[in-house]
C-alpha positions in Angstrom: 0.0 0.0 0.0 3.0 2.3 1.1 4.8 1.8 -2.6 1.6 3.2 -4.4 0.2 5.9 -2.2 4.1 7.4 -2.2 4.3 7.8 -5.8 0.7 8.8 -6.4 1.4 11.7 -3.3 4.5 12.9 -5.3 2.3 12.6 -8.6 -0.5 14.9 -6.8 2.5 17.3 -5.4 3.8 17.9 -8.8 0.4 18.7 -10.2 -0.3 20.9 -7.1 2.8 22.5 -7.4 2.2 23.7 -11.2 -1.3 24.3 -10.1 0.0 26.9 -7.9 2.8 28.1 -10.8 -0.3 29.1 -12.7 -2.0 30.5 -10.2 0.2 32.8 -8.4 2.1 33.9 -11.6 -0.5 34.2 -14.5 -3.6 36.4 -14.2 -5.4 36.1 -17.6 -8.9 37.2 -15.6 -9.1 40.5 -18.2 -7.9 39.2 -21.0 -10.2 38.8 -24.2 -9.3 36.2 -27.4 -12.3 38.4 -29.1 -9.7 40.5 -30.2 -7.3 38.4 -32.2 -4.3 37.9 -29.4 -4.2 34.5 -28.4 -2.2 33.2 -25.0 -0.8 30.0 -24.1 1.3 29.0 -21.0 3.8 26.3 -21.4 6.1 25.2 -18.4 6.7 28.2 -17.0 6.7 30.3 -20.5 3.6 32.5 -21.1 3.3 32.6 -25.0 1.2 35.7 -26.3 0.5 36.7 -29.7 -1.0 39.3 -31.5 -2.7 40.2 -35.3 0.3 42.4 -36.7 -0.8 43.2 -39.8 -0.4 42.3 -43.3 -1.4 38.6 -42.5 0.9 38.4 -39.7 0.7 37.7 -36.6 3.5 38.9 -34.0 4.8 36.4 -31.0 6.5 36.9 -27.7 7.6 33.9 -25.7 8.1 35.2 -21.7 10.5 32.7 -19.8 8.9 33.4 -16.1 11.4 31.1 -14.9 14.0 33.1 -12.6 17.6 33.4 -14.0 16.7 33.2 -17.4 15.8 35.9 -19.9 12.4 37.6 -19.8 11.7 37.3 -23.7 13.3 33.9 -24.6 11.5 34.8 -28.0 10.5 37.6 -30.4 8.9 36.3 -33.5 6.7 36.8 -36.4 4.3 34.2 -37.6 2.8 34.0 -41.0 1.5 31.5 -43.6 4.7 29.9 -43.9 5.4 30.0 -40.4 7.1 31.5 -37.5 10.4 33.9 -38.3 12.9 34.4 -34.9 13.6 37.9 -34.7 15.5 37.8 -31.9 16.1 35.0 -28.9 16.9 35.3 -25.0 16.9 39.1 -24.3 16.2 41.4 -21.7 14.5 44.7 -21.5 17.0 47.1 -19.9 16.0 50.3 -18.2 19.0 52.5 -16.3 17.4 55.2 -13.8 19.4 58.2 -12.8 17.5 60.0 -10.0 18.4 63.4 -8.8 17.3 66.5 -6.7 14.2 69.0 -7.8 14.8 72.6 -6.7 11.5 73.2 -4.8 12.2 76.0 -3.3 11.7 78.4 -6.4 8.3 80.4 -7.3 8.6 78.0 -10.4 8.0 75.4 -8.3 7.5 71.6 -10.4 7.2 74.1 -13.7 11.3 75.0 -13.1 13.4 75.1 -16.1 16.5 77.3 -13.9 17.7 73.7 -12.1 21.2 72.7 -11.5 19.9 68.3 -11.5 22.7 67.6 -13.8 25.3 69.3 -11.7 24.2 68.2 -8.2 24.7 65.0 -6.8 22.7 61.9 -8.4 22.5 58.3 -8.2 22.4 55.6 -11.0 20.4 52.5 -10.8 20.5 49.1 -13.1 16.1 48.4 -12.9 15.5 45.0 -11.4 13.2 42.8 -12.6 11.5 40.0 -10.2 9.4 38.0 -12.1 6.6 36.8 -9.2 3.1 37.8 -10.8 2.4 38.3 -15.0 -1.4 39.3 -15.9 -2.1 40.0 -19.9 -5.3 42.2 -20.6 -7.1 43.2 -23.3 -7.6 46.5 -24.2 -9.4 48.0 -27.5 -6.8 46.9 -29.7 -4.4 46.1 -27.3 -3.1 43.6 -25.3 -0.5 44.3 -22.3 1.2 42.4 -20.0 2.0 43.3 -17.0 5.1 41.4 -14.9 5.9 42.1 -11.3 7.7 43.2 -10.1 10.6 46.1 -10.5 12.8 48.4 -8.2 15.4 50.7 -8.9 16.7 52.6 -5.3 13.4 54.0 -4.0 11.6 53.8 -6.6 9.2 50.8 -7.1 6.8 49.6 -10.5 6.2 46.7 -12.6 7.2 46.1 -16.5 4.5 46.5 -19.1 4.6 45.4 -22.5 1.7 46.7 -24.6 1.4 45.1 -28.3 -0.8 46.9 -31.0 -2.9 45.2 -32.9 -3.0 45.6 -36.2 0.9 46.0 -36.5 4.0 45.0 -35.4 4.8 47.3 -32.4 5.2 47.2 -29.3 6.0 49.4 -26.2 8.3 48.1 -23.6 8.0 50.5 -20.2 9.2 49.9 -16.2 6.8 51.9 -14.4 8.1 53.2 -11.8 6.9 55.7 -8.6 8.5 56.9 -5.5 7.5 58.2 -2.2 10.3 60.0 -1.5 9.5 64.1 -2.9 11.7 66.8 -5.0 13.2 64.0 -7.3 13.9 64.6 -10.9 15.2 61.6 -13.2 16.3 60.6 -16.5 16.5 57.2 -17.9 18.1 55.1 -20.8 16.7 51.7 -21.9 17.1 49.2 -24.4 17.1 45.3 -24.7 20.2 43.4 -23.9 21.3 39.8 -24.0 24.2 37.9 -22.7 24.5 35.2 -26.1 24.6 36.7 -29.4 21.1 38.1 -30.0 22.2 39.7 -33.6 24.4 39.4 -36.2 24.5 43.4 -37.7 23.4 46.5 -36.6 22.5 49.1 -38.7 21.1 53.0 -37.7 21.4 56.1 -39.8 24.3 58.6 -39.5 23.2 62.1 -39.3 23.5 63.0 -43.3 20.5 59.7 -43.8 23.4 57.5 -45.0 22.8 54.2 -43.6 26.3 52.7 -41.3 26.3 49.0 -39.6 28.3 47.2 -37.2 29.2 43.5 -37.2 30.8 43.8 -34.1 28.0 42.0 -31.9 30.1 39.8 -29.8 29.8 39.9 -25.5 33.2 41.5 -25.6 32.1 43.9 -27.9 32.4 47.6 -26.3 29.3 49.7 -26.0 29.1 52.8 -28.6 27.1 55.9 -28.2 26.2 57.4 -31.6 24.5 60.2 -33.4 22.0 59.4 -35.5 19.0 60.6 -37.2 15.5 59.3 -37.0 16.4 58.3 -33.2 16.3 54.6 -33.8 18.7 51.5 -33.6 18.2 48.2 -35.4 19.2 45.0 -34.5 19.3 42.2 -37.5 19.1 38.7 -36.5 18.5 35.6 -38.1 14.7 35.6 -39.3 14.5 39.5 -39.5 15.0 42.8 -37.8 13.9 44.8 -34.5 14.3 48.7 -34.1 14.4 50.2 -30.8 12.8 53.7 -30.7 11.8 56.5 -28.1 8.3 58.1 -27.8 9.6 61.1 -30.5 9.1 64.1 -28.3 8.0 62.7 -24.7 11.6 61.4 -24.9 13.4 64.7 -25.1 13.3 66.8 -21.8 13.3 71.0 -22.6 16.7 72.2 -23.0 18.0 75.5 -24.7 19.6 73.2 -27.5 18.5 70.7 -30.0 22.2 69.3 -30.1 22.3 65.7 -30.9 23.7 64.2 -28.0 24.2 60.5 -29.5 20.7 58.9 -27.9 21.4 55.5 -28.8 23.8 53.3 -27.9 25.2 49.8 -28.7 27.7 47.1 -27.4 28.5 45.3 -24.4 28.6 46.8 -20.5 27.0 49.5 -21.3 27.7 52.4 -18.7 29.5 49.9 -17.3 26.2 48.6 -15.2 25.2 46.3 -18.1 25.9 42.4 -18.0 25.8 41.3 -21.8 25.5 43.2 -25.2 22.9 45.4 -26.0 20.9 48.2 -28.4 19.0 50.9 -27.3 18.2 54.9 -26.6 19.9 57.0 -24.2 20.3 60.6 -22.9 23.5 62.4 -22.2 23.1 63.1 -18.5 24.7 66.3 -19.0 22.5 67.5 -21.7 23.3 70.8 -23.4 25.8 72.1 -20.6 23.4 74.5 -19.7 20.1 74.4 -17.9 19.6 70.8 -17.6 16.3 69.7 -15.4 15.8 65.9 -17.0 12.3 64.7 -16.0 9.9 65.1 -12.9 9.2 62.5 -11.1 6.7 63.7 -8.4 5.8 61.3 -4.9 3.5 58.4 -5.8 3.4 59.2 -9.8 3.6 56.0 -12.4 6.8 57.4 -14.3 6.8 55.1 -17.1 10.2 54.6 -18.2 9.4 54.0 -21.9 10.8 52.8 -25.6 9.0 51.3 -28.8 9.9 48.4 -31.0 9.0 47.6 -34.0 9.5 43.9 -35.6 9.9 43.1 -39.5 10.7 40.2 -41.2 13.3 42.4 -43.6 17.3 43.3 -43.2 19.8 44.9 -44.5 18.0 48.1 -42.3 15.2 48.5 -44.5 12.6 48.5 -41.3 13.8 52.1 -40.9 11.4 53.1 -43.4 8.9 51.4 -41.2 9.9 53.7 -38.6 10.2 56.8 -39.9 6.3 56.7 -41.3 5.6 57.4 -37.6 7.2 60.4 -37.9 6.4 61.4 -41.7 10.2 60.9 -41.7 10.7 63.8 -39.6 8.6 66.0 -41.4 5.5 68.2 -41.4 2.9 66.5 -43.5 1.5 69.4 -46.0 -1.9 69.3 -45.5 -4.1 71.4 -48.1 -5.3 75.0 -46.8 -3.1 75.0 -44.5 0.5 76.0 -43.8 3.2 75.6 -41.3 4.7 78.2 -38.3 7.3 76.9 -36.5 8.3 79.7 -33.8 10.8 81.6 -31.0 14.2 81.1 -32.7 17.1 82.7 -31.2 19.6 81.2 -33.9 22.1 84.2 -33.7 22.2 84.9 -37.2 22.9 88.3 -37.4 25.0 88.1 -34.4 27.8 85.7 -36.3 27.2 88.0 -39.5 28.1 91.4 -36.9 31.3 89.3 -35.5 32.0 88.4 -39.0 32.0 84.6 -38.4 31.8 82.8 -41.5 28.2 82.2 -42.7 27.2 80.2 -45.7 24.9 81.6 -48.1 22.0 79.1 -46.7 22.4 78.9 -42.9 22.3 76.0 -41.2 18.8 77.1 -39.3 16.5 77.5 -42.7 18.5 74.2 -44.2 17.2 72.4 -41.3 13.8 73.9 -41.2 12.9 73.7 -44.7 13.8 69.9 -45.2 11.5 69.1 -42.3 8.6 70.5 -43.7 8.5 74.4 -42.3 7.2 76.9 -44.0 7.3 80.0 -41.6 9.9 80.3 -39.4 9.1 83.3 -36.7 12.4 84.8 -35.3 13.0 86.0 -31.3 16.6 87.4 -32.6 18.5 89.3 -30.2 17.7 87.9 -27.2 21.1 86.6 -25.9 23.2 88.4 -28.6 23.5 92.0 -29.7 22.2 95.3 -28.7 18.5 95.3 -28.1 18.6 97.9 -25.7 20.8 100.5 -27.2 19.1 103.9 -27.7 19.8 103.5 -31.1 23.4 104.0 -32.9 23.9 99.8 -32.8 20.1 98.8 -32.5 19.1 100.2 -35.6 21.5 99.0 -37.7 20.5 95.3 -36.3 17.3 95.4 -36.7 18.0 96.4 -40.3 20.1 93.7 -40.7 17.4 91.3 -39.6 14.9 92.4 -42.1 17.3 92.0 -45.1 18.6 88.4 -43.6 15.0 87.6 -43.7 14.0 89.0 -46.8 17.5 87.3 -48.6 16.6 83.5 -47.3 12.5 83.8 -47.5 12.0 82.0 -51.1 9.5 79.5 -52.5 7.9 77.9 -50.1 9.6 79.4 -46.7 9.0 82.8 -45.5 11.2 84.2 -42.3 9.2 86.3 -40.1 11.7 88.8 -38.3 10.8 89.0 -34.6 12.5 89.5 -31.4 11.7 88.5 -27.4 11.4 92.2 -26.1 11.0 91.6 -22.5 10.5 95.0 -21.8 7.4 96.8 -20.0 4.9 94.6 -19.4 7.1 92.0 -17.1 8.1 88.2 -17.6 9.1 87.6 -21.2 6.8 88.3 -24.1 6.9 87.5 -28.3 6.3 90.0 -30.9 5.2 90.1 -34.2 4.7 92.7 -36.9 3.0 92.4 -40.3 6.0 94.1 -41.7 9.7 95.3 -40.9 9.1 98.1 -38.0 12.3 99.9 -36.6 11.7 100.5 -32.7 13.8 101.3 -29.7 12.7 99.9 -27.1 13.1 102.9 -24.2 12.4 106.7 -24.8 14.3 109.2 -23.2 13.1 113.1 -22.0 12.0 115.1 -25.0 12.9 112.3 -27.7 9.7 111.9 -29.5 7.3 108.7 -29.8 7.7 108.1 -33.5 10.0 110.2 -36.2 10.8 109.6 -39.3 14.3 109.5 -40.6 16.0 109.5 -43.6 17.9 106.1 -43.2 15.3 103.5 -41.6 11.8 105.9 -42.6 9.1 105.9 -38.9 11.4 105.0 -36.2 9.4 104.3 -32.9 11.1 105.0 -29.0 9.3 103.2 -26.6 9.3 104.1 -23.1 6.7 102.4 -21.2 3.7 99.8 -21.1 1.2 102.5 -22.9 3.2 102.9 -25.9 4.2 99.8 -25.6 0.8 98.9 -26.4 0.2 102.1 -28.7 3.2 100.7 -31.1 1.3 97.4 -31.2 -2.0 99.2 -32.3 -0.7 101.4 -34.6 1.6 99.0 -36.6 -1.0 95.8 -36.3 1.4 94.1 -34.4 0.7 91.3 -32.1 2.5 90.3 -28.8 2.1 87.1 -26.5 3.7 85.6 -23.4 6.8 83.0 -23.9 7.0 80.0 -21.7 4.3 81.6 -19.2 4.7 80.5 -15.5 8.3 79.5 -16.3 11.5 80.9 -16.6 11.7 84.7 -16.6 7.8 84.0 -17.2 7.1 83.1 -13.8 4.0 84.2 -12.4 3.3 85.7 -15.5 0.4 86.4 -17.1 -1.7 86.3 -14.1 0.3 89.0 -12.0 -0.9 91.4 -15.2 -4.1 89.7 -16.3 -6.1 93.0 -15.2 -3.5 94.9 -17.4 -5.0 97.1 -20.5 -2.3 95.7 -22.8 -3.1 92.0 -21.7 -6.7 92.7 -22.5 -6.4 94.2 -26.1 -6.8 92.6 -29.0 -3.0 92.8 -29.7 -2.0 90.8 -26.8 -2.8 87.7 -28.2 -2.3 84.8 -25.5 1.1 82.4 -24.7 2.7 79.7 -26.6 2.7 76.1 -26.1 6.3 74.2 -24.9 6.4 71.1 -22.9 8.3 72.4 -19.6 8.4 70.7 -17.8 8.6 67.3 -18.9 7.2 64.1 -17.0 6.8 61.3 -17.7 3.6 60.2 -15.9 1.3 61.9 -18.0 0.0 60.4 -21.2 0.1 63.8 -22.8 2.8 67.2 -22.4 2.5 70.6 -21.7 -0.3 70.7 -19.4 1.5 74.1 -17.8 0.3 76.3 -20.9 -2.8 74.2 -22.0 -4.1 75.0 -18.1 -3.5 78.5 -18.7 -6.0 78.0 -21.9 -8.1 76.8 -19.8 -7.9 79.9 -17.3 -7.8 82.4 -20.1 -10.8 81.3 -21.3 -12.5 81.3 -18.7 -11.0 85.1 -17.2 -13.0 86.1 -20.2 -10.7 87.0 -22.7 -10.8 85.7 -26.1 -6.6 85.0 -25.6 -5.1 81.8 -28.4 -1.7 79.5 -27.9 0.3 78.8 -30.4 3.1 76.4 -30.1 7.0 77.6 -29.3 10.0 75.8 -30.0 12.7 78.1 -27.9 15.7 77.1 -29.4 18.5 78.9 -29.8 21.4 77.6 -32.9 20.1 74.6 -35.6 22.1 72.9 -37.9 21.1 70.3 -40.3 23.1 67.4 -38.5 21.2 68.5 -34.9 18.1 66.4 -33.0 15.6 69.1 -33.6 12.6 66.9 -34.6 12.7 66.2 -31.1 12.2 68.9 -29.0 10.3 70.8 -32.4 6.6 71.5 -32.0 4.5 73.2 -34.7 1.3 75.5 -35.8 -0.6 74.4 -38.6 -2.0 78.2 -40.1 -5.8 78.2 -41.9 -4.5 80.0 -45.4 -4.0 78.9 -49.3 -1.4 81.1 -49.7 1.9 82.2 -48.1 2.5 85.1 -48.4 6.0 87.0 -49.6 8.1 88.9 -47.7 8.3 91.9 -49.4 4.5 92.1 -49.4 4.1 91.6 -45.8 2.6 88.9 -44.0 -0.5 90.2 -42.8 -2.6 86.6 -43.5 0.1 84.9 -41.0 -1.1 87.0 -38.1 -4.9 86.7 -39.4 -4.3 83.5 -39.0 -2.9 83.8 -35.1 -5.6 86.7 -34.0 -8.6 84.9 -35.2 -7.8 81.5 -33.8 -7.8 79.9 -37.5 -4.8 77.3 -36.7 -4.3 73.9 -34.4 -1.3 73.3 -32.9 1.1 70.0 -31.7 3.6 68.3 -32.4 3.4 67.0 -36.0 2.1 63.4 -36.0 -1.5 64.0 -35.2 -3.4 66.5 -37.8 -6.9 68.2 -37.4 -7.7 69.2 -40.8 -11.6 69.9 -39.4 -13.0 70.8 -36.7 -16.2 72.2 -35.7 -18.8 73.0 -32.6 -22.8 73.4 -34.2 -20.6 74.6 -37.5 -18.6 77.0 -36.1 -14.7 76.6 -36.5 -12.3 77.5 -33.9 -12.0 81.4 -32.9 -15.7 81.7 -34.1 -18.3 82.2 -31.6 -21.4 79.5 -31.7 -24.2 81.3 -30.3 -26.8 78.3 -28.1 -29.8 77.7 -28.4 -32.5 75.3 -27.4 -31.3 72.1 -24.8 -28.2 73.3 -24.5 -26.9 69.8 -27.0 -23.7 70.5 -29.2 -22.5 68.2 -31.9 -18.6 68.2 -32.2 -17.1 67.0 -35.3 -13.1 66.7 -36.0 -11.4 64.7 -38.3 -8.5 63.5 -37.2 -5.3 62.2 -39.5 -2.6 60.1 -37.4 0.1 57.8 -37.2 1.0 56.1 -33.7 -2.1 54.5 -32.5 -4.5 57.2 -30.7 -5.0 57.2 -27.0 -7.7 59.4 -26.4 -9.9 62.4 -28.1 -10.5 65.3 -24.8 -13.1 68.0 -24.9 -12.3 70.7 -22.6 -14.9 73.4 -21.9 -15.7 76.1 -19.5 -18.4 78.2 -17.7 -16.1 81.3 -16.8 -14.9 79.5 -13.6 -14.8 75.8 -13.7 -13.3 73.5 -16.5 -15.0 69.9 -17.3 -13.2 67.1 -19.8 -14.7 64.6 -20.8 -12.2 61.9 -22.4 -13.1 58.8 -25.2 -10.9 56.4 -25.2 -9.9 55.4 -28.7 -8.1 52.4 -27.9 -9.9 51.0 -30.7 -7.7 52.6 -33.3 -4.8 51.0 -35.3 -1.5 52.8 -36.4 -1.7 54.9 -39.1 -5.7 56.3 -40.0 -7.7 59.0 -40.7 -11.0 59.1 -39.1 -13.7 61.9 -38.7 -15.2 61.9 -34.9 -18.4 63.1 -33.9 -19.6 64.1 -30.0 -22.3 65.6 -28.5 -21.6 67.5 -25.7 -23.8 69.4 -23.0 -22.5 73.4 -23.2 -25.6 74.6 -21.1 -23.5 77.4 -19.0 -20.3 77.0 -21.0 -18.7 79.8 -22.2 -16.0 77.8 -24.3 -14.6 74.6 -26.0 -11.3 73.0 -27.5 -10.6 70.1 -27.7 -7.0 67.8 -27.7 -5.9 64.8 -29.8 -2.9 62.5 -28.0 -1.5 59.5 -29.2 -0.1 56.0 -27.0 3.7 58.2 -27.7 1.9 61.2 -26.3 2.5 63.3 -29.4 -0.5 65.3 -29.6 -2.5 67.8 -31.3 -4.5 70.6 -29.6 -7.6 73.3 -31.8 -8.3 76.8 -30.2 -11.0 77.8 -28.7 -14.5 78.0 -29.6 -16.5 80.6 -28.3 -19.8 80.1 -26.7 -22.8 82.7 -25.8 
């Protein structure tokens, strides 16, 4: 009796004990087969799979076995079966974690932090594999494995596959108790055997460079490339390892490319094995360097896409660059694009007599991305602005030539400066045509004189004229980087101001400062001050600001680049002014973001954005966009107002695929409201924002 019951009790512990396996380490209780994904366990391995496309069908096999490699498998499956694009790798995630400045008026909106500078500590992200649940989601399926740590900071990993293509987003969520922390993070996958036999990324001209050197022993290599994307080649077909395009790139003064990707073996030195994958210079620019927030008990998700293909040789970097319109601003009929807030220093290298090519780097950069109005802020670190005239004339005339020499065919430079006089924090101007002003008057100089040299010259010695100079040349002025930098506390310290409540101050502009990660969209600082504007009553717009200073072709500037999408069929020539461009701004008639998302329409009851939509009846609105994308949407938001509170309401669009164009239609309850916009974000959190409509 004792020689049967003792193997039948092992027999019974053996089924108990993988029983328990599946119990305690898979949690399958949201997921959904409705959807196409499909998941099998197998000893240990969870096998999930998803539709990828083009008759595909993409496959990741998780080894949940401790002491082996997360992904023992990254495949694609089609009718003649499954291609290995990669075997026994690890996702990677380093986290540098540093010190906020708190103490500043700035507060969490500071962009004046020494992080970089102070002390820091780096961490190598643990992974503990003791729970993994997969969920369905729209046309998603994630999986979430517990659990990770990095210092004080705890999370989980989460994979989340898109159907309907080949991608996948690879992100340690992390959070903290601990306050005042800012961080910064690199990531990548990594493998101790030989995961890939070539890898191949493009240099900074678009020439494509490889490296067979794949080996363990194989030194890690930062590089500089464009399109912000390494690729890995193995036996079956190729993966490339990718950032979120903009979320990625935390504000700094330059868009210097700072070699964010990286390949080889012990990477940073913390790194067991070889690896590919994105980085950051922890230094940045050598300037003002804040890296990311990372406020107490925020999900920071530490983030990076890849995108499978059963090609080589690099080709799945034409994959990749269609999420980005290769780094370009899709034309889009009735519309042209404003990119704005330059400080390129132009005229200061021509005064120092630096050599300058005939076509600066600035406008060669620009106009291969797509830009057809670039809007200076000249003079701002360099030259004379506030000479009483001998040196500031001259450079303002300078500035008008420069810009009337390089605006040709389809790019027109706007000359403008960043005054930062009168009115406090730092403002943006615009004029419909060259205007020669100083920008102080002294005792018995008059207001305006004309002169034989420059024609009306303008001396400006305080907020009134200011605003009187605005009026009387059409000009328009708006706040830069409001409730940050020398912006701070800005404009509400002057909201009850005359010249913030004329026409010719027009509103703020759009940058993401600061950055953090834990949002699924950026820039909430000046799209909350929309929100506020609105609803003080003034009829104020945002356009979006890039605040860079030098560009050269060779730079990262897709990056950190945002950009205004202008309501005109025409655009217009310098030497017949550019009146329609600030049409355009005053009136509302553009949407803003950052380049992958495009509104051609949108509408409240009819009425287009800066348009007022007079209500009637129950109060019912019917809210109609179309909406042109490539990264998979996240959500639509509709963001209203009643003169003192704000109400969103969100719809999810997990539903959607990469690459579509859609048209959307809401009805919405504006009984009260006194205004409505509405916001476009993607799962990279690129996004795309309208201006207001106006309700009575």
């Amino acid at each position: 009796m004792k020689t049967y019951q003792f193997p039948l009790l092992l027999s019974l512990l053996f089924i108990n004990t993988i029983f328990v396996f599946a119990q305690s380490k898979v949690n399958l209780t949201g997921f959904s087969s409705e959807n196409g994904a499909s998941v099998e366990e197998q000893n240990g391995m969870v096998i999930v799979s998803w539709p990828a496309g083009s008759h595909e069908k993409g496959r990741l096999q998780l080894d949940m076995h401790e002491g082996t490699p997360l992904l023992s498998a990254i495949q694609l499956e089609d009718a003649e079966g499954l291609k290995e694009i990669a075997q026994n790798v690890n996702p990677l995630f380093l986290l540098t974690v540093g010190q906020r400045d708190l103490s500043k008026e700035s507060g969490w909106n500071i962009f004046f932090d020494r992080t970089a500078y102070n002390p820091y500590k780096a961490f190598k992200v643990s992974l503990e594999k003791e729970t993994i649940t997969v969920k369905s989601h729209g046309k998603r399926t994630i999986i979430r494995v517990n659990s990770m740590k990095a210092g004080n900071f705890e999370g989980w990993l989460e994979v989340t596959l898109y159907h309907g293509s080949p991608l996948l987003n690879m992100a340690a969520v992390m959070r903290t108790e601990e306050d005042a922390k800012a961080i910064i993070y690199d990531a990548g996958l990594v493998s101790e055997s030989k995961a890939w036999n070539e890898i191949f990324w493009s240099d900074t001209d678009g020439y494509f460079q490889s490296s067979l050197d794949t080996e363990a022993d194989s030194p890690a290599e930062n590089l500089a490339v464009k399109y912000r994307t390494i690729i890995g080649e193995g036996q079956e077909g190729s993966l490339a390892v990718f950032p979120p395009p903009h979320q990625y790139f935390y504000p700094l003064d330059n868009a210097y490319n700072l070699k964010y990707v990286w390949h080889g073996a012990d990477y940073r030195e913390m790194v067991d094995g070889y690896g590919i994958g994105i980085r950051q210079d922890l230094m940045g620019d050598n300037r003002h360097v804040p890296w990311f927030n990372a406020p107490p008990k925020t999900e920071q998700r530490l983030n990076f896409f890849v995108l499978l293909s059963d090609t080589k040789d690099g080709q799945i970097l034409e994959d990749v660059k269609a999420y980005t319109h290769a780094d370009q601003y899709k034309p889009l009929d009735g519309y042209r694009t404003m990119a704005s807030h330059f400080h390129t220093e132009h005229m200061d290298d021509i005064l120092t007599h630096k050599p300058v090519p005939e076509i600066p780097g600035h406008v060669k950069a620009l106009r291969s991305m797509g830009v057809n109005i670039m809007h200076l802020g000249e003079y701002h670190l360099a030259g004379n602005p506030r000479d009483l005239g001998p040196r500031r004339l001259p450079e303002l005339k300078l500035m008008f030539e420069e810009s009337a020499r390089l605006s040709t065919g389809d790019f027109l430079m706007i000359p403008g400066e960043e005054p930062n006089v009168h009115y406090g924090g730092h403002w943006m101007n615009m004029f419909p045509k060259p205007v020669y002003w100083i920008m102080s008057r002294e005792d018995g100089q008059p207001f305006v004189e004309q002169t034989e040299e420059y024609g009306k010259v303008y001396r400006v010695g305080n907020k009134e004229e200011m605003l009187q100079l605005l009026e009387e040349e059409k000009g328009l002025a708006w706040i830069a980087h409001a409730r940050t930098k020398g912006s701070t506390g800005f404009p509400d310290k002057y909201k009850e101001e005359a010249f913030f409540k004329s026409d010719r101050f027009n509103g703020a502009a759009w940058k993401v400062i600061p950055a953090d990660l834990s949002i699924p969209n950026m820039g909430r600082r000046v799209l909350g001050l929309m929100d506020d504007m609105a609803n003080w009553g003034e009829r104020k717009y945002v356009i979006a600001e890039a605040d860079l200073f030098k560009l050269e072709p060779d730079y990262e500037i897709y990056g950190p680049m945002n950009i205004n999408y202008l309501q005109m069929d025409k655009l217009p020539k310098f030497e017949e002014g550019w009146q329609p461009v600030l049409y355009a701004m005053q009136t509302g008639k553009f949407f803003s973001g950052t380049g992958e998302i495009l509104l051609p329409s949108f509408s409240v009851n009819g009425k287009e954005s800066g348009e007022t939509l007079q209500m009637e009846g129950s109060g019912k609105a019917k809210v109609k966009v179309s909406v042109d994308w490539t990264f998979p949407l996240n959500y639509i938001e509709i963001i209203s107002g009643d003169g003192e509170n704000v109400s969103r309401e969100r719809f999810d669009l997990s539903s959607t695929e990469s690459f579509g164009v859609q048209d959307f239609d809401f009805t919405i309850d504006l009984i009260n409201k006194k205004w409505i916009r509405l916001e476009v974000w993607d799962v990279a959190a690129n996004g795309a924002f309208t201006q207001p409509v106006w309700v009575e």
